[in-house]
C-alpha positions as CSV (number, residue, x, y, z in Angstrom):
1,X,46.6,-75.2,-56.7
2,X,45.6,-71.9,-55.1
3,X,48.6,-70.1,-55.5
4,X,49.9,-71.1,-59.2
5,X,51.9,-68.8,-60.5
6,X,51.7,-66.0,-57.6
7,X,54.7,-64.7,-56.0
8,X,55.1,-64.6,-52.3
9,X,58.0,-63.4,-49.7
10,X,58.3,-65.2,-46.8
11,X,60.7,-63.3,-44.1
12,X,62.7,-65.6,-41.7
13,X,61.8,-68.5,-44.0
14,X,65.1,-70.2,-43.4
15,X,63.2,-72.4,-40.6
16,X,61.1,-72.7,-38.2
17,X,57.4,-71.1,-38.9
18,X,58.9,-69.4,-42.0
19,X,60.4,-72.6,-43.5
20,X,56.6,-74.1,-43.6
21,X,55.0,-71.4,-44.7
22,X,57.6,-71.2,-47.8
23,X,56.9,-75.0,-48.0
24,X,53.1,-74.7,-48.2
25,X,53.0,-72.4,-50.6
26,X,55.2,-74.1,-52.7
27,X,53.1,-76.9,-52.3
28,X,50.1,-74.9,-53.8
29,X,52.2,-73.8,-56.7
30,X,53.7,-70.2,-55.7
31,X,56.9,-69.1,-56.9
32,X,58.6,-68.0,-53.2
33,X,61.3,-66.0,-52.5
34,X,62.9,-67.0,-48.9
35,X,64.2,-63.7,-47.3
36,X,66.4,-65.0,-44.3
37,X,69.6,-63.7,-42.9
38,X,71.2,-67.6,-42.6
39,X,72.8,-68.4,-45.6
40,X,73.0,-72.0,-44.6
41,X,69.4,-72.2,-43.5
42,X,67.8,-70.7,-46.5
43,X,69.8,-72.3,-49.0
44,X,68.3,-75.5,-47.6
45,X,65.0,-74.3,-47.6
46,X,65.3,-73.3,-51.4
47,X,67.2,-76.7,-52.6
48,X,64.2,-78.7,-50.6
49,X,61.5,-76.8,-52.2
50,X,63.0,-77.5,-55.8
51,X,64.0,-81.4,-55.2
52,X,60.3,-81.5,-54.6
53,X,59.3,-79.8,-57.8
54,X,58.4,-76.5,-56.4
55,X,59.9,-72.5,-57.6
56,X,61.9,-71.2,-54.8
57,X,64.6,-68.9,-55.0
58,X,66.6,-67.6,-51.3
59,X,67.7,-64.2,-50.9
60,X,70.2,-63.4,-48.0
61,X,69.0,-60.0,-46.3
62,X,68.9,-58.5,-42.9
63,X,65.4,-56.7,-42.5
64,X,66.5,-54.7,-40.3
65,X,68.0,-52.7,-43.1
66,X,65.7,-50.8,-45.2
67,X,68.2,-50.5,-48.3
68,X,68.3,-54.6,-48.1
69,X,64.9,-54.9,-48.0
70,X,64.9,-52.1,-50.8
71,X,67.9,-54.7,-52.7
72,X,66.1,-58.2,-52.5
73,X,62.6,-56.8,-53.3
74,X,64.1,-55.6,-56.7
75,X,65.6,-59.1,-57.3
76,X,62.4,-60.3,-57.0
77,X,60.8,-57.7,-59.1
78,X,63.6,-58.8,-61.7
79,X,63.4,-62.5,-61.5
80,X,58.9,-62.7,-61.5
81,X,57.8,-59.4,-62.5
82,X,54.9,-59.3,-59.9
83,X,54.6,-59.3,-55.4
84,X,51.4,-60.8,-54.4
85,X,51.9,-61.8,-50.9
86,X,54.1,-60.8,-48.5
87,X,54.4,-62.9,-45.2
88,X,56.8,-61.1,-42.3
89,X,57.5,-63.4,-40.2
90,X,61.2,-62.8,-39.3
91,X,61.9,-62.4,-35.6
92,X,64.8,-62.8,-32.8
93,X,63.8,-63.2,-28.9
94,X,65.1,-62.9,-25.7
95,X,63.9,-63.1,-21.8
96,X,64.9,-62.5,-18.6
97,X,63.6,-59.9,-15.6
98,X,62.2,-57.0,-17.0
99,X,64.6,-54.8,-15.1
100,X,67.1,-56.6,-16.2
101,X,67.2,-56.6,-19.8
102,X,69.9,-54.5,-21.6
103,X,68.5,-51.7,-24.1
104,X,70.7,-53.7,-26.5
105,X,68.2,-56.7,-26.5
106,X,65.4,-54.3,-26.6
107,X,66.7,-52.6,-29.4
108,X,67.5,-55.9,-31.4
109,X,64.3,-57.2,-30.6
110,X,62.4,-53.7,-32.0
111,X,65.0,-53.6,-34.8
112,X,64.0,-57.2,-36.2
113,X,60.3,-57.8,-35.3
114,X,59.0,-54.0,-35.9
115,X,61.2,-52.1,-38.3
116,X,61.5,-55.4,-40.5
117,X,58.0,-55.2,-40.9
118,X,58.0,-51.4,-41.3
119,X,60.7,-51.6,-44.1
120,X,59.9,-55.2,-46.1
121,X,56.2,-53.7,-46.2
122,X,57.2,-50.2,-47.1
123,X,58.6,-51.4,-50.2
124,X,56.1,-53.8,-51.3
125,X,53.4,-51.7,-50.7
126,X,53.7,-49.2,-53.8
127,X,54.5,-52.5,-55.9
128,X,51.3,-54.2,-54.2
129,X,49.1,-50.8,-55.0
130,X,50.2,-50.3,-58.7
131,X,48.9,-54.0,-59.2
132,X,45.9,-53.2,-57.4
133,X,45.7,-55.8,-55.3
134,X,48.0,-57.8,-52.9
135,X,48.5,-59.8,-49.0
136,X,50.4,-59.0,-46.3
137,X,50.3,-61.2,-43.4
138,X,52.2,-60.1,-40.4
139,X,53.9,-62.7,-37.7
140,X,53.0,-61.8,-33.8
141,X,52.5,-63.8,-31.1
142,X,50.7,-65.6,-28.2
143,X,52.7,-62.8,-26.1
144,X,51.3,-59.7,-27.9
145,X,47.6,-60.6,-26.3
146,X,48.7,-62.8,-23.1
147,X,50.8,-61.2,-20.3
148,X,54.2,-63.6,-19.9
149,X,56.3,-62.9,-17.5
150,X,60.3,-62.7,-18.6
151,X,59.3,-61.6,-22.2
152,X,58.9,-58.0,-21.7
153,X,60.7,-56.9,-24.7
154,X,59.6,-59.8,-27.3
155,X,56.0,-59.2,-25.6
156,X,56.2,-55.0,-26.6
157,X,57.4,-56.0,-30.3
158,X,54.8,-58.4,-30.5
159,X,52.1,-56.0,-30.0
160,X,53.3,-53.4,-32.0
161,X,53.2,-56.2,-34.7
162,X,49.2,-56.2,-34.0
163,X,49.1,-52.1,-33.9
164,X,51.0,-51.7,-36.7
165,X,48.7,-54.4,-38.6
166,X,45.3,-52.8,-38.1
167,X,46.9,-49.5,-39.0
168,X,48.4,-50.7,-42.5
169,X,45.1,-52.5,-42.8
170,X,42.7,-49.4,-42.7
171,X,45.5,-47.1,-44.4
172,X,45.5,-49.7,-47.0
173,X,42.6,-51.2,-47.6
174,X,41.3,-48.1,-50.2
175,X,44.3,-49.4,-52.5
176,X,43.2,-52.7,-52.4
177,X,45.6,-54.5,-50.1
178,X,44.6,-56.5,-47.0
179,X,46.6,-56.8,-44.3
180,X,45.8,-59.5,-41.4
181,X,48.0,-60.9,-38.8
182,X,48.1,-64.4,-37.0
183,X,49.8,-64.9,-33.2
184,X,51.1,-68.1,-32.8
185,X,51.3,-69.9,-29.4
186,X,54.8,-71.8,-28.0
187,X,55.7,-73.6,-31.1
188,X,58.3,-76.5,-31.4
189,X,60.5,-74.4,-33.6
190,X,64.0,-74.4,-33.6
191,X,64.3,-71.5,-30.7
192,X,61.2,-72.9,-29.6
193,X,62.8,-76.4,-28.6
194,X,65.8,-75.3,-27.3
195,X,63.3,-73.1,-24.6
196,X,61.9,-76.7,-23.5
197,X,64.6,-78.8,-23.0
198,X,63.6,-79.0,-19.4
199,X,61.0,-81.9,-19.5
200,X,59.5,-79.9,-16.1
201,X,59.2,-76.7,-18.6
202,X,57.6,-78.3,-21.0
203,X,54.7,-80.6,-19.4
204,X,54.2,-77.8,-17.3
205,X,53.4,-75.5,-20.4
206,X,51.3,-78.6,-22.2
207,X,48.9,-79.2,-19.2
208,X,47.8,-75.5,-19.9
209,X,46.9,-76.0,-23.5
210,X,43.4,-77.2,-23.7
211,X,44.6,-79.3,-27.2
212,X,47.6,-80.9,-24.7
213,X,50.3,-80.4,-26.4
214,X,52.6,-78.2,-27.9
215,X,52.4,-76.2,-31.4
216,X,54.4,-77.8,-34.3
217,X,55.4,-75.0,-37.3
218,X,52.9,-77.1,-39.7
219,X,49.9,-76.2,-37.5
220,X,49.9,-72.2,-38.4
221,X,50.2,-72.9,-42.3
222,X,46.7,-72.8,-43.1
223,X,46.2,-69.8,-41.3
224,X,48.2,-68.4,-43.4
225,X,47.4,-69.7,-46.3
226,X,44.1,-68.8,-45.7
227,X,45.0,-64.9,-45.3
228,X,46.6,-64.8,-48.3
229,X,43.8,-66.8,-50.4
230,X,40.8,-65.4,-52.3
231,X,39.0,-66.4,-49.2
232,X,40.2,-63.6,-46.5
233,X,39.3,-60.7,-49.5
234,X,36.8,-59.2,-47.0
235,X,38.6,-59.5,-43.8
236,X,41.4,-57.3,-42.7
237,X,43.1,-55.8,-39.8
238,X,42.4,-58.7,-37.8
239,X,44.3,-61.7,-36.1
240,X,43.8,-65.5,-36.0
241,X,45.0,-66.9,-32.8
242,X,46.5,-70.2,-33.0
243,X,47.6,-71.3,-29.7
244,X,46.0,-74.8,-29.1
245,X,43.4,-73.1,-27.3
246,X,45.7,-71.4,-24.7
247,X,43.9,-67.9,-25.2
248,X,40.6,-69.2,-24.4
249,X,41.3,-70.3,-20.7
């Protein structure tokens, strides 16, 4: 098992991406801590993970609040003594015209898929530095790289994401924590499926991925995995695309 005995936060890992990336490490013998804002959702995640044998424990927070963020990460601290990986993957989405959307959505979206990162990493980091070594892999997207119309907003977080990656990465990197990124493609999550509902919408989007079909949440674990492994220890400040080969084209 790769990760026996290491201690990983997942963000958002209530469902979707984040439930399978709690899964898979579970699977390789982490003890995970799901940081999601549904208690119903995480709970579920956490009582899965331990009918199968694995460690999981779920902490309710919002990330957009650094004194949660700040709250949970003690717990942890408390309950495993240790932070080896961190994995921020918590994020909300909207669309619509560009001119259109309300600073409220914008501000949401910022809120959750920046300052989330910002805050859940700010107070890892120092824990990650005294141990002298630690992961942080950071959620984007597809729509950080690919111009989509109607996703302005989730687009401009997105990239941030990436900026604020290879910035933590070279900041970091003298302390001896990577930081890496992945930016996944339309994925059959939960707010992912209700988007393609429309049959029309969605064999339209499949006959544009050269693989022919849609993401499932399963497909970006092993990025992930990877990122956080012994493996990645030279590589940082980058991104792995996985988008069925979308990007390419």
């Amino acid at each position: 098992m790769r990760f026996k005995d290491k201690v990983v936060i997942v963000t958002g890992g209530g469902q979707g991406l984040g439930e399978a990336f709690c899964k898979g490490f579970a699977r390789e013998g982490a003890h995970v801590a799901i940081v999601e804002i549904n208690e119903t959702t995480g709970k579920k995640v956490e009582e899965e993970i331990t009918q199968a044998g694995g460690s999981a424990v779920f902490f309710k927070t919002d990330v957009s609040s650094k004194s949660e963020c700040q709250a949970t990460v003690d717990q942890v601290m408390a309950r495993w003594g240790r932070i080896d990986v961190l994995v921020n993957n918590s994020g909300v989405h909207s669309g619509g015209n560009f001119w259109e959307e309300t600073e409220e959505a914008w501000q949401r979206m910022f809120a959750v898929n920046v300052m989330g990162v910002v805050f859940m990493s700010q107070v890892v980091v120092p824990i990650m530095i005294k141990q002298g070594k630690g992961k942080i892999i950071n959620v984007s997207s597809k729509a950080a790289i690919v111009g989509e119309p109607n996703h302005a907003a989730y687009s401009a977080s997105k990239g941030a994401v990436l900026s604020l990656t290879r910035a933590m990465a070279v900041e970091l990197a003298p302390r001896g924590v990577n930081v890496n990124a992945i930016t996944p493609g339309t994925t059959l999550t939960p707010l992912g499926k209700a988007a393609m509902e429309d049959p029309v919408t969605r064999k339209a989007l499949e006959s544009n991925i050269p693989l022919g079909r849609l993401g499932e949440p399963e497909d970006h674990v092993g990025s992930v995995l990877f990122l956080a492994s012994e493996e990645s220890d030279w590589m940082s400040g980058q991104y792995i695309v996985v988008d069925g080969g979308l990007s390419a084209i």
